[in-house]
C-alpha positions as CSV (number, residue, x, y, z in Angstrom):
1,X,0.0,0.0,0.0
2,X,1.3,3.6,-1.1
3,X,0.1,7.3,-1.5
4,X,-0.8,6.3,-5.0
5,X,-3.6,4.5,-3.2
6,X,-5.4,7.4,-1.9
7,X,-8.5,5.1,-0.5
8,X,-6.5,2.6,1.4
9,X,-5.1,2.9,5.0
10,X,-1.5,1.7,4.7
11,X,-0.4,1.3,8.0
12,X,-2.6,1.4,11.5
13,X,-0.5,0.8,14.9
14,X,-1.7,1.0,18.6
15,X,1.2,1.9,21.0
16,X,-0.6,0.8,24.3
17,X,2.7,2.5,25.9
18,X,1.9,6.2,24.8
19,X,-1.8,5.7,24.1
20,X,-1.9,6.3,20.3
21,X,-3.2,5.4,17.5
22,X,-0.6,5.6,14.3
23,X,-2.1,5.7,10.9
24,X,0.8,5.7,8.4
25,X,1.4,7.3,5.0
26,X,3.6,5.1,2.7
27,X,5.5,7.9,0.4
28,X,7.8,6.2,-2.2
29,X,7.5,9.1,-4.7
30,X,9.8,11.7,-5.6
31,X,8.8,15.0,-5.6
32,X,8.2,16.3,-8.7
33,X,7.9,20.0,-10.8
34,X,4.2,19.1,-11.6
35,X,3.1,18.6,-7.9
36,X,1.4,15.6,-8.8
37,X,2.8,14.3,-5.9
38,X,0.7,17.0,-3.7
39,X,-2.5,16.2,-5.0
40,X,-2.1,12.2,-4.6
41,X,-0.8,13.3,-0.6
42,X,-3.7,15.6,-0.4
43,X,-6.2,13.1,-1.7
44,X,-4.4,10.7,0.8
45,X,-4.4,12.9,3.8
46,X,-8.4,13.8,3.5
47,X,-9.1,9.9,3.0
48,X,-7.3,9.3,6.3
49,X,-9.4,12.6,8.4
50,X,-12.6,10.4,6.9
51,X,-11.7,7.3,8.5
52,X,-10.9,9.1,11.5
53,X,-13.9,11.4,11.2
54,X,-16.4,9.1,10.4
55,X,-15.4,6.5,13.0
56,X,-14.7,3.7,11.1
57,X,-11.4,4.0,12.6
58,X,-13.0,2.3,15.9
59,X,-14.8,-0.4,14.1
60,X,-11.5,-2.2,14.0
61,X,-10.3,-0.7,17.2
62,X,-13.5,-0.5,18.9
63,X,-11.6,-0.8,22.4
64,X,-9.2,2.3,21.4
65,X,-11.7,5.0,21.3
66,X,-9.6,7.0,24.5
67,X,-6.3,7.0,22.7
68,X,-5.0,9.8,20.7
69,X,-4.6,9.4,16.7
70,X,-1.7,10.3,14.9
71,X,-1.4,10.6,11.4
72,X,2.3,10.3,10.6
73,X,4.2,10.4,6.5
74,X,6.6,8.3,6.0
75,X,8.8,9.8,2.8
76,X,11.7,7.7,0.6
77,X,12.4,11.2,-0.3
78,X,13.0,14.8,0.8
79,X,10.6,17.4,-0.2
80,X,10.7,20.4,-2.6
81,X,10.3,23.9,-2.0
82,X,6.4,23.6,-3.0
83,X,6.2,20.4,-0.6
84,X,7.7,21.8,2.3
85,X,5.4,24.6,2.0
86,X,2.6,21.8,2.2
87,X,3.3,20.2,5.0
88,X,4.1,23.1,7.0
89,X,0.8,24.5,6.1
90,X,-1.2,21.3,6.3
91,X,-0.2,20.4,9.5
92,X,-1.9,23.1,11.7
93,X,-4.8,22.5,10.1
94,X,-5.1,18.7,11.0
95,X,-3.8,19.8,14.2
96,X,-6.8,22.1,14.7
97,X,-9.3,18.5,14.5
98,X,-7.3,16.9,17.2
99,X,-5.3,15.1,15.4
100,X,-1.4,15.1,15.4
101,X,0.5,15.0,12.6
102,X,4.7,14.7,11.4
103,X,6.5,13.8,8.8
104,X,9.6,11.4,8.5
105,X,12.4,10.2,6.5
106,X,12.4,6.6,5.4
107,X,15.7,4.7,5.6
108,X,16.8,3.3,2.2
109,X,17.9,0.2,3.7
């Protein structure tokens, strides 16, 4: 599963530990001069606020409705100007539903 999926969930984890829920973004793209990239990570981030918005989250974790969600982007590569942009600007506003959001690196190894 990967952003070019934009209906499909690629990655849920519960850390019990920190009380979170982790829904992961698979990025393998590189970022191009089109920002075709942004519209597949847009489409990709409002598909995941859904599932978190319209519950459906808790029909497979019915037991994990206390814990916090995260939504977390896991990129093969590093952003362009335009990207950067993005997520700087996109986080807040996922922020602002209650839901935390980052972005990481993903080793090549």
């Amino acid at each position: 599963m990967t952003i070019e999926q934009g209906n499909v969930i690629d990655f849920i984890g519960v850390n019990d530990e920190e009380k979170f829920i982790s829904l992961t973004i698979s990025d393998h793209l590189e970022w191009d001069d089109t920002n075709e990239k942004l519209l597949l990570l847009q489409g990709k981030i409002n598909s995941y606020l859904k599932f978190i918005e319209s519950e459906q989250i808790y029909e497979q974790y019915p037991n994990e409705k206390s814990l916090d969600v995260h939504i977390v982007l896991l990129s093969l590569h590093l952003p362009n100007e335009e990207g950067l942009i993005f997520l700087k600007s996109v986080k807040p506003l996922i922020e602002k539903t209650g839901i935390s959001f980052r972005w990481d690196m993903e080793s090549e190894s």
